[in-house]
C-alpha positions as CSV (number, residue, x, y, z in Angstrom):
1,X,-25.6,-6.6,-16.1
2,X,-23.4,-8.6,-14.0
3,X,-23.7,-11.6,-16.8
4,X,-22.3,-8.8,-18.9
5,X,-19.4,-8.2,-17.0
6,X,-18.9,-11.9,-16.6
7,X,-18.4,-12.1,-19.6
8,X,-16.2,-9.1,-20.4
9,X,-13.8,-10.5,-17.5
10,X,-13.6,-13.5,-19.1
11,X,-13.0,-12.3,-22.2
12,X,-10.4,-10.1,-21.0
13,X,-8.2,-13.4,-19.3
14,X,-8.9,-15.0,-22.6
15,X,-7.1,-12.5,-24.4
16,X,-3.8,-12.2,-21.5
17,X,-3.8,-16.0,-21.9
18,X,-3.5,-16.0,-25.6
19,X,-0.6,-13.4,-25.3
20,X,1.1,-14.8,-22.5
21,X,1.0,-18.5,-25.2
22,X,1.6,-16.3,-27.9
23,X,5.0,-14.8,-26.3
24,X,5.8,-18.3,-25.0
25,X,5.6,-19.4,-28.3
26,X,8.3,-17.1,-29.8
27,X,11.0,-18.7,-27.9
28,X,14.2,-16.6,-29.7
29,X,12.2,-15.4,-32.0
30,X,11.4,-11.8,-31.4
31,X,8.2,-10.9,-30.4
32,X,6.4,-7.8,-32.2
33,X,6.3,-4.4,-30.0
34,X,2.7,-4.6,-30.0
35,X,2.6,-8.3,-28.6
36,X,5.7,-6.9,-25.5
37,X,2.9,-4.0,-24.5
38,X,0.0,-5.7,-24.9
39,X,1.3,-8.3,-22.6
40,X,3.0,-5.9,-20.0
41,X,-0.5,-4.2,-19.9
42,X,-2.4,-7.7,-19.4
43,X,0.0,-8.0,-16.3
44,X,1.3,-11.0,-18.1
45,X,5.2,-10.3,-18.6
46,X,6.8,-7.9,-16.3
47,X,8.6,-4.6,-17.5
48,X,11.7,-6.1,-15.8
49,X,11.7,-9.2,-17.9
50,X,11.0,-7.5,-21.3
51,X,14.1,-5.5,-20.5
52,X,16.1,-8.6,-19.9
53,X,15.1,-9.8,-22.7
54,X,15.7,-6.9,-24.8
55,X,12.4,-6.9,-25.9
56,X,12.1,-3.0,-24.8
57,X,14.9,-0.3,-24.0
58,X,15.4,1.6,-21.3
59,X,14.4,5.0,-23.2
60,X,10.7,3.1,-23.9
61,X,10.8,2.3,-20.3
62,X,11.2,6.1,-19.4
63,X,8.8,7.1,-21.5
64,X,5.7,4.8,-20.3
65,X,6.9,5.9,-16.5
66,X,6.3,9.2,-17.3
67,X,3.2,8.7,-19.2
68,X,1.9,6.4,-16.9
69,X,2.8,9.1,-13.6
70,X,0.7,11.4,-11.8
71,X,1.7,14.7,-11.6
72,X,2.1,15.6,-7.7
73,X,0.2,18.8,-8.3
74,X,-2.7,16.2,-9.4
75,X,-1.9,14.0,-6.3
76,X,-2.1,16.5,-4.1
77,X,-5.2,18.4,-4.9
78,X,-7.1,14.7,-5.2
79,X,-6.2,13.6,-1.6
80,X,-6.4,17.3,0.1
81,X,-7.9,17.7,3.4
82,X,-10.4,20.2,3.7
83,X,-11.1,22.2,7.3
84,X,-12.7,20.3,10.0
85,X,-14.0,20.7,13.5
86,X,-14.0,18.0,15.8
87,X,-12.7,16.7,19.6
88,X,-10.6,14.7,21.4
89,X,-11.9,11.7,23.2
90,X,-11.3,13.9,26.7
91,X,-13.1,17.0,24.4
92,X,-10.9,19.4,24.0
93,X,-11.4,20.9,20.3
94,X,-9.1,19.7,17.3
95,X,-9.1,21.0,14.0
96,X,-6.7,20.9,10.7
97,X,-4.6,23.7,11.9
98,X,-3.2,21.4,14.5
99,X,-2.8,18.3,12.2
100,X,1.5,18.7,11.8
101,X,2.4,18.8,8.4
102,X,3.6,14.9,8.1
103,X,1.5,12.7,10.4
104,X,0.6,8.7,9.8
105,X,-3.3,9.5,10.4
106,X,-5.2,6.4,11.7
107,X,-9.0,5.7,10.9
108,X,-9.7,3.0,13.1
109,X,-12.9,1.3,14.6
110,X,-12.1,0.3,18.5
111,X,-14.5,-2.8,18.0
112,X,-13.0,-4.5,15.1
113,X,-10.8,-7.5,15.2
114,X,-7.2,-6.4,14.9
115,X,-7.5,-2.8,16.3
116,X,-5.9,-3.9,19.6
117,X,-2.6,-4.8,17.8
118,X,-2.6,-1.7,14.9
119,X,-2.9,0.3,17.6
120,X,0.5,-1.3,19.9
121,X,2.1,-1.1,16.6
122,X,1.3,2.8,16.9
123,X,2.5,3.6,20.5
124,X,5.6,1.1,19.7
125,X,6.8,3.4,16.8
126,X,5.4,6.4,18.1
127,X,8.8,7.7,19.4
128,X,10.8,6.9,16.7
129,X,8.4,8.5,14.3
130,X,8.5,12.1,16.5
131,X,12.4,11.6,16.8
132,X,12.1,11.6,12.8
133,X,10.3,14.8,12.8
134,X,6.8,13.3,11.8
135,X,3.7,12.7,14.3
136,X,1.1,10.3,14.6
137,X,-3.1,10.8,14.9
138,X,-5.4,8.6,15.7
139,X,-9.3,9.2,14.6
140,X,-11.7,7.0,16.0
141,X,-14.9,5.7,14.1
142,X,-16.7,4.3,16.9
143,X,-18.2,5.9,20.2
144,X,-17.9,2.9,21.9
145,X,-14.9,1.2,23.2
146,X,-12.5,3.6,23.3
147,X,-11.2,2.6,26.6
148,X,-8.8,0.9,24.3
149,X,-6.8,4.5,23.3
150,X,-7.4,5.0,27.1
151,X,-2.9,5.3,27.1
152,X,-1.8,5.8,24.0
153,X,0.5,8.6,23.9
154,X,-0.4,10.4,20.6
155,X,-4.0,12.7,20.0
156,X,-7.3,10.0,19.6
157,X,-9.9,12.6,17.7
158,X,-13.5,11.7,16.9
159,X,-14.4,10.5,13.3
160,X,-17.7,13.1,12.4
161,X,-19.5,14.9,9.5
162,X,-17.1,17.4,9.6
163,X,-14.0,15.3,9.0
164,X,-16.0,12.9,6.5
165,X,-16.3,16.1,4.2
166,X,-13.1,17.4,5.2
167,X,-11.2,14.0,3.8
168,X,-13.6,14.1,0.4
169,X,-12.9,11.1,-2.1
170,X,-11.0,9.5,0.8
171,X,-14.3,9.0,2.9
172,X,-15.0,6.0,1.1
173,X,-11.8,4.1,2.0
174,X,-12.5,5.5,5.6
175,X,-15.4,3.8,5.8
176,X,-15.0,0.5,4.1
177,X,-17.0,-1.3,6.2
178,X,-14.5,-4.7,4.8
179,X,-11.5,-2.2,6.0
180,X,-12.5,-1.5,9.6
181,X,-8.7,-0.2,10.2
182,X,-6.7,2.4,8.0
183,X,-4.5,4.8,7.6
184,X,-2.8,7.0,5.4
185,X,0.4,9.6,5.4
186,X,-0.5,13.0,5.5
187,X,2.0,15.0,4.1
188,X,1.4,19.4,3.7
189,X,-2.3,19.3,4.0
190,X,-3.1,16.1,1.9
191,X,-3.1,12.2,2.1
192,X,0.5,11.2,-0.4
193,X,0.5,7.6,0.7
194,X,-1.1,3.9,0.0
195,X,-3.5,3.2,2.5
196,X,-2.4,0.6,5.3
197,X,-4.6,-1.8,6.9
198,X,-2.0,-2.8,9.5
199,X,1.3,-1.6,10.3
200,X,4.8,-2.4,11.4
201,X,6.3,-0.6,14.3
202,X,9.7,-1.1,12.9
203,X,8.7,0.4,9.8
204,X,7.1,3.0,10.9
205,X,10.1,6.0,11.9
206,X,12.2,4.9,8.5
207,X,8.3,5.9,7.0
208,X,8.6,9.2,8.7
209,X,11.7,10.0,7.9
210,X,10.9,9.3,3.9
211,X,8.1,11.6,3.9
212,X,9.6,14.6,5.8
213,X,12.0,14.3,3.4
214,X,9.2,14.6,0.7
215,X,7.1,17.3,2.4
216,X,10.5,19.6,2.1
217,X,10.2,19.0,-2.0
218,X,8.7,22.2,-3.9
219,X,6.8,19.8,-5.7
220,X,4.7,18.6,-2.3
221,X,4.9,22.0,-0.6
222,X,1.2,23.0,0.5
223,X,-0.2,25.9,-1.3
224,X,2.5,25.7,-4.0
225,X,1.9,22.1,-5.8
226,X,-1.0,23.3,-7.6
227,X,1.3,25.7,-9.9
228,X,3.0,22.4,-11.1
229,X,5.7,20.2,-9.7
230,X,7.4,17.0,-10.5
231,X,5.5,13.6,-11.6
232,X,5.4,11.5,-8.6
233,X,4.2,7.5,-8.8
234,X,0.8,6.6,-7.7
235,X,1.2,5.7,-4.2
236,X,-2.1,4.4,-3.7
């Protein structure tokens, strides 16, 4: 099996080589649509390039944004949190109803290399994410070493079964053992962002402001996206 895949990978570069020759090649000459899409696909010529070229217009550049979108109703109901019990490290119950409704949630394992720092990142942009109306949660994976969230000023909750189910298809990028650290935007009951596996305190209240801005879209409004809703980018 994994010979098989070998050789589908290599056949696969193979063919993004021969296009990226093949438009090379053409110099002037203009390439065929086929050969400009191909090759955008293959991740060998840039949508930006073919556009300077005039390879492609700006209406077929509309049109493969739009087919290539997800609809938010879609990205919403993919990356929904269901309800969870849990506690906070001093064990005081916590459940979704007191999640806010845009928080940067934080998976992160106490032990790992690099947790000391994601976490100063955190408290460091802490304020200027609540001044931006947005709130920050951290859920730790480990019940060790959490002396280190010992002064953090925002809620530290305990990863358990009840959270793994409630975060669904998300679980799996919680528990990358490769990605001891990450974290995600919650936005109206559901996870709208890429997935971090560090962050930037001076990022992180301009981040806020951007998705409270979203959450106050119809499109992104909880109980409401599934009836439809504007195509949104995936964000990760």
């Amino acid at each position: 099996m994994k010979r098989c895949k070998n050789k589908r990978r290599l056949a696969a570069l193979g063919m993004a080589a021969a296009m990226a020759l093949s438009l090379a090649a053409c110099g002037e000459k203009q390439p065929s649509q086929e050969e400009v899409e191909q090759a955008i696909e293959a991740g060998t010529l840039t949508i930006e390039d073919a556009l300077d070229k005039g390879w492609i217009d700006q209406a077929w550049v509309d049109a493969y944004y739009e087919e290539n979108s997800v609809p938010a109703a879609s990205k919403m109901g993919s990356n929904m949190v269901g309800d969870f019990a849990t506690t906070t490290l001093s064990g005081e119950a916590f459940t979704r109803e007191q999640l806010g409704d845009v928080v940067f949630v934080a998976f992160l394992d106490p032990n790992a290399e690099g947790t000391q720092a994601f976490c100063d990142a955190l408290t460091e942009g802490y304020d200027g994410v609540m001044e931006n109306g947005a709130d920050i949660v951290v859920c730790t994976k480990s019940e060790s070493g959490n002396d280190l969230f010992a002064d953090v000023p925002f809620p530290v909750i305990l990863y358990n079964d009840s959270l793994a189910a409630a975060v669904g298809s998300n679980s799996g990028m919680v528990e990358d053992g490769e990605t001891p650290n990450a974290a995600s935007w919650y936005v109206n009951s559901a996870f709208l962002s890429a997935w971090y596996s560090a962050v930037d305190a001076e990022e992180l209240p301009a981040s806020a402001a951007a998705f409270v801005e979203m959450s106050r879209d119809a499109a992104f409004q909880a109980g409401t996206a599934t009836d439809g809703g504007a195509a949104m980018a995936a964000m990760g």
